[in-house]
N, C-alpha and C positions, 0 to 999 in steps of 0.2 A: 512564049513557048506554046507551039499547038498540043492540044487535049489528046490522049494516047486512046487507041481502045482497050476497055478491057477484056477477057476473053472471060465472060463467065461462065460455071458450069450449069447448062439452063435444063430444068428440068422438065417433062411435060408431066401430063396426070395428076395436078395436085387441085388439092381443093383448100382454100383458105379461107378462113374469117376471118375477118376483121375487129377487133376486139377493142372499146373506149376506155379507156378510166378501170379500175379497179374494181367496180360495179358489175362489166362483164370478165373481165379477168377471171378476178379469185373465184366465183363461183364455178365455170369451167373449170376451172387448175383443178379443186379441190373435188368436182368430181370425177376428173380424171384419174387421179392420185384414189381416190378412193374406190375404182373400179379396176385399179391395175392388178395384173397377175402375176406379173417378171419380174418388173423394175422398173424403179424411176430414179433418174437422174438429172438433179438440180444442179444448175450455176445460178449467180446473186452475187450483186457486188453489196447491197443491202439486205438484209433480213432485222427486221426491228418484231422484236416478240412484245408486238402490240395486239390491237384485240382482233387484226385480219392476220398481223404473224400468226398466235397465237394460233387459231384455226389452222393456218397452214400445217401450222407444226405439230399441231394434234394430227391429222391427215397423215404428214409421214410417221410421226411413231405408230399410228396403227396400220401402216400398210407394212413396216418392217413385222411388228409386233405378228400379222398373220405370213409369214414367209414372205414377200415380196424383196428385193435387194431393192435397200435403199442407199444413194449416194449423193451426199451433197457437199459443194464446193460454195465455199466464201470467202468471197477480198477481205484478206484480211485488214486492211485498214477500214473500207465499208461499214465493215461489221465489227469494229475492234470492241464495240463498247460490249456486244455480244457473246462475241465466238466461243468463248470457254461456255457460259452455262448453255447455248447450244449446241455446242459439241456432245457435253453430257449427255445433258437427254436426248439427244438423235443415239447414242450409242450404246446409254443405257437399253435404248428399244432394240436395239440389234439391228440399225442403219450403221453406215460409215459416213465418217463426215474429216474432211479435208479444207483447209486451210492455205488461199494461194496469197504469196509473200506474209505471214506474221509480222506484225511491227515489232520490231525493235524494244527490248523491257527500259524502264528506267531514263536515264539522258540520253539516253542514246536515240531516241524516236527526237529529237530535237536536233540531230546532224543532219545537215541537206545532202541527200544523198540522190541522184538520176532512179536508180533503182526501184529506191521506194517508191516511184514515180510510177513505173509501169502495173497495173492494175488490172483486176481482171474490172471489166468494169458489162460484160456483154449480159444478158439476161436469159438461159436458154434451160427448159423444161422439156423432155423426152420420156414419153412413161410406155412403155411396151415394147421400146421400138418402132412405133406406131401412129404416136401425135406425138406433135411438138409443141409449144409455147414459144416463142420469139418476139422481144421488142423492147422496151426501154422501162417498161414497169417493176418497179423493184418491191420485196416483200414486206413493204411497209402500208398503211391505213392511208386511204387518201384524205381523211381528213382529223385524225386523232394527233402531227404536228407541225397544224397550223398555229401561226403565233395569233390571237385574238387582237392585239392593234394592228395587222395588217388588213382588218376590215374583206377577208377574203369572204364572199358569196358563193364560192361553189368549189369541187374534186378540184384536185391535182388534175391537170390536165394533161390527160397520156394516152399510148398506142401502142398494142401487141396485137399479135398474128396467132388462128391455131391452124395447124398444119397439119393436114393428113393426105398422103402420098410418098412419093421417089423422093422429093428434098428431107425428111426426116432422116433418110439415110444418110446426107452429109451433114446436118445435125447429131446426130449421135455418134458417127465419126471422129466427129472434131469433140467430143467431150471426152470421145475414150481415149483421144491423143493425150489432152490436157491432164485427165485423172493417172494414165501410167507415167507423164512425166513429173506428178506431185511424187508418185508413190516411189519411184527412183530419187527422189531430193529426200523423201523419208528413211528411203534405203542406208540413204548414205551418212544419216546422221544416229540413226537406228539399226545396227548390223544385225542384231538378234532378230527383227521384224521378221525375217527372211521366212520361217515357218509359219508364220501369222498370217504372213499379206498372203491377197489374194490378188494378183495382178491380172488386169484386162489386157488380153493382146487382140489389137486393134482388128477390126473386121468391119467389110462390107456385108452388112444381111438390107438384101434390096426388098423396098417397100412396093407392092402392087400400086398402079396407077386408079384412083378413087374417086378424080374431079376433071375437070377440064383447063386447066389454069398454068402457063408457062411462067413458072418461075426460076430464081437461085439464092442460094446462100452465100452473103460475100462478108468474109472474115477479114481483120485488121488484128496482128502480132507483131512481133519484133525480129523474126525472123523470115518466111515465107512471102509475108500480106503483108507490109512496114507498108506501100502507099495504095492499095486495094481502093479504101475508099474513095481517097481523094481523087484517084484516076477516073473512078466509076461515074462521081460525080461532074468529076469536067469533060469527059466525055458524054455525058449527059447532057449537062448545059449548054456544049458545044455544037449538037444534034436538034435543041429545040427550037420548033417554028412555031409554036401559040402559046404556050403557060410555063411561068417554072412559078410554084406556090411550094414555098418552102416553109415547116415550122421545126424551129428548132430554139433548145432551153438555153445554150451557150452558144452564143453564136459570133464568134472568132478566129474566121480563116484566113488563111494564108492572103498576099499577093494576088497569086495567079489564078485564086479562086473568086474574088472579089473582081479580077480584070474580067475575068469571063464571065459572072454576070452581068459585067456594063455591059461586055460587047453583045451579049443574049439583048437587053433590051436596047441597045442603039439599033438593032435589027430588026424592032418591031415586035419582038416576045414580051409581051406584060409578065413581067419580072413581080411577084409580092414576097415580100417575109413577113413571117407570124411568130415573133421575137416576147423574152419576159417583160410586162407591166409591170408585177408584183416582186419587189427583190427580195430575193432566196439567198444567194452571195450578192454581198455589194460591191466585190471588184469586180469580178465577171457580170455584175451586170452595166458599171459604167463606164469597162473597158469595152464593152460592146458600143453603148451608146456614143463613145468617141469616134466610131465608126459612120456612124449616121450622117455626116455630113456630105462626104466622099458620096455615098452609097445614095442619098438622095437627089443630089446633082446630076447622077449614072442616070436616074430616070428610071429608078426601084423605089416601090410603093413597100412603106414599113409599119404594120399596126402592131400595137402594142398589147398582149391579152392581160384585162384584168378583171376578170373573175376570181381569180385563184393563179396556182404557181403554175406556171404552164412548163410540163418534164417533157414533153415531145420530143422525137427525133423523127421526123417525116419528112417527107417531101414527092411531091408531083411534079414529073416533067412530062407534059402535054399525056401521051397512057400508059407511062410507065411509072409505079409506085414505088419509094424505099422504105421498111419499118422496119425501127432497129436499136441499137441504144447508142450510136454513135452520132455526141454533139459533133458540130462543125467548130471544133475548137483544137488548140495543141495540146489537150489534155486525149482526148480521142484520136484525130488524125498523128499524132505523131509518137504515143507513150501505150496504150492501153490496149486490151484485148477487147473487142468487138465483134458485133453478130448482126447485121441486116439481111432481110429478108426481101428482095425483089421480085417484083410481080409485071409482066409486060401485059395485062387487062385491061380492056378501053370499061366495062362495066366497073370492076375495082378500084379502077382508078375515076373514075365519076364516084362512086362511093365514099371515096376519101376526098375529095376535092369537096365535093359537097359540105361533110363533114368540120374541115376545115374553115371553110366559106360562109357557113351558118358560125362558129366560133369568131370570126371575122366581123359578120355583122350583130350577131348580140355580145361580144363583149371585147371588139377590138379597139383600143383607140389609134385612130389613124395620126400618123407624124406627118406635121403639115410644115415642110422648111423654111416658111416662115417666121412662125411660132419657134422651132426647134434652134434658129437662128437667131432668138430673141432670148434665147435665156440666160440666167443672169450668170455676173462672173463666178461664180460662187460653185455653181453645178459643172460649168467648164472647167476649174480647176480638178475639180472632185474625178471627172473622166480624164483629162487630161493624166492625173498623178495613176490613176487606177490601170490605163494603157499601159503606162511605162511601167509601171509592177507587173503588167503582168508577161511583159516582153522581156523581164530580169528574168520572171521564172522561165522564160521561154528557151531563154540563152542555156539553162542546163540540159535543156537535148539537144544542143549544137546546131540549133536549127533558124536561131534567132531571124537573119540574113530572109526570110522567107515572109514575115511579118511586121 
């Protein structure tokens, strides 16, 4: 099946950073939040009130606490272990805080249900209108839970964007969709609300151009954007003539997505992926590794980061960048709500390439198909059983046929 294009909406005038690990994140987030005037509005598919939540969360109760409107939205499964005492105290302070999909009380959070399935899982910060935050960093400590026998040496390894320019308006857009269509699922189980709530009706307020930098925001729903990304990306791959350096935390796509990185390097594109060392889930990561063999024969180079738990969702195709929190898995491309951030910069993307490439050589280990063909039956079984689990769970988005 030839790669489609996608039409993105590209913006000019922006100016973006690039943001590593949690180190440069949360200090900009929190003095963003703590210089706002209007409002800030948070999505998070995690919020863990550890000792960088914690700080966060101090941040917004006093930016409600001086007038500012604060809103924040949380997956509810994400954050189930959370949401009620942060709900409180977001509300206590006089923020509002909203909850997408709730689990289920009781036995019931043990029915397999498609539903529970779809997730908000995107990562997106908006404070004035003005900047944004975008990328796959969730508001948890990069290093407060790690487990100590995984021997990990260094952060979580991740990537967000801060944004200031013309794209923060379809960032803020797309949040004020999401939050008036919580408030209507509130409506409806709540008919008294009706006096209380304050509903946002959606607006374009356009952002002054501030940078030099052509980018877009490309979204993944279950309505509009169901295959946004995965088009974005085969048509990407289908376009590149020297690199595709790809890192990502789950990495399990489709068929058609795996065909087109062969065909990318039977062309002569040095194809790499920058995949987990350290396992975080053990089906997803040796449903992955079932993978490697197909994928090494293609004549795609596969290092493995172990340092630490590598969250990435990146990737370089020769000078166009994506950051965002969309794995290459059927939990992402086919179930959840997503937000990447493209950037077409030959310097930005040297930036992150580098970036990558240094992660590459201090703490990659390269899969050599040799070795990878030498291991014992024991680890073969183990990926072998972990594929097929995870091609059952695939089968409840009727999507199985694709992987």
């Amino acid at each position: 099946m030839r790669a489609e294009q996608v039409k993105l909406d590209w913006t000019l005038g922006n100016d973006i950073r690039l943001l590593q690990n949690g180190s440069d994140f949360f200090p900009a987030l929190c003095a963003a939040i703590d210089t706002a005037q209007v409002s800030v509005h948070l999505e998070t598919y995690i919020f863990m009130p550890d000792r960088t939540g914690s700080r966060v969360l101090d941040c917004l109760e006093a930016a409600a606490r001086r007038g500012v409107k604060v809103r924040v939205v949380l997956d509810g499964f994400g954050s189930a272990e959370n949401v009620d005492a942060l709900r409180t105290r977001l509300t206590n302070a006089g923020a509002q805080c909203r909850i997408f999909r709730p689990e289920p009380r009781w036995f019931a959070r043990y029915i397999p249900s498609r539903s529970r399935l779809r997730r908000l899982h995107r990562k997106v910060t908006v404070v004035d209108g003005q900047i944004a935050f975008i990328g796959g960093i969730n508001i948890i400590d990069d290093y407060d839970d790690r487990d100590p026998a995984d021997g990990l040496t260094g952060p979580r390894y991740d990537f967000a964007v801060q944004v200031r320019g013309p794209l923060v308006t379809s960032a803020a857009y797309a949040q004020e969709l999401l939050w008036v269509r919580l408030n209507w699922a509130r409506l409806r189980r709540h008919p008294r609300d009706w006096n209380r709530m304050r509903l946002l009706k959606p607006r374009h307020a356009s952002v002054a151009p501030c940078g030099q930098l052509r980018a877009a925001l490309v979204l993944r729903d279950n309505l509009r954007f169901r295959q946004t990304f995965e088009r974005s990306y085969l048509y990407g791959i289908s376009q590149a003539r020297r690199d595709i350096l790809i890192a990502n935390a789950y990495f399990f796509p489709g068929r058609q997505f795996r065909r087109a990185l062969a065909k990318a390097a039977a062309r002569g594109v040095r194809v790499r992926l920058l995949l987990q060392g350290k396992v975080e889930y053990r089906m997803q990561y040796h449903a992955t590794r079932s993978l490697y063999d197909q994928l090494l024969r293609d004549g795609i180079e596969i290092y493995e980061y172990m340092p630490s738990y590598l969250h990435a969702k990146v990737a370089v195709i020769d000078n166009v960048v994506t950051v965002g929190s969309s794995n290459l898995d059927p939990f992402s491309l086919l179930l959840a709500r997503e937000a990447n951030v493209v950037v077409d910069d030959q310097p930005f993307s040297w930036d992150l390439q580098e970036r990558l490439e240094a992660a590459i050589r201090d703490g990659g280990r390269f899969i050599r198909p040799l070795e990878y063909q030498r291991r014992g039956w024991v680890r073969r079984w183990v990926d072998a059983v972990s594929y097929t689990l995870l091609r059952i769970g695939v089968a409840l988005t009727g999507s199985s046929d694709k992987y």
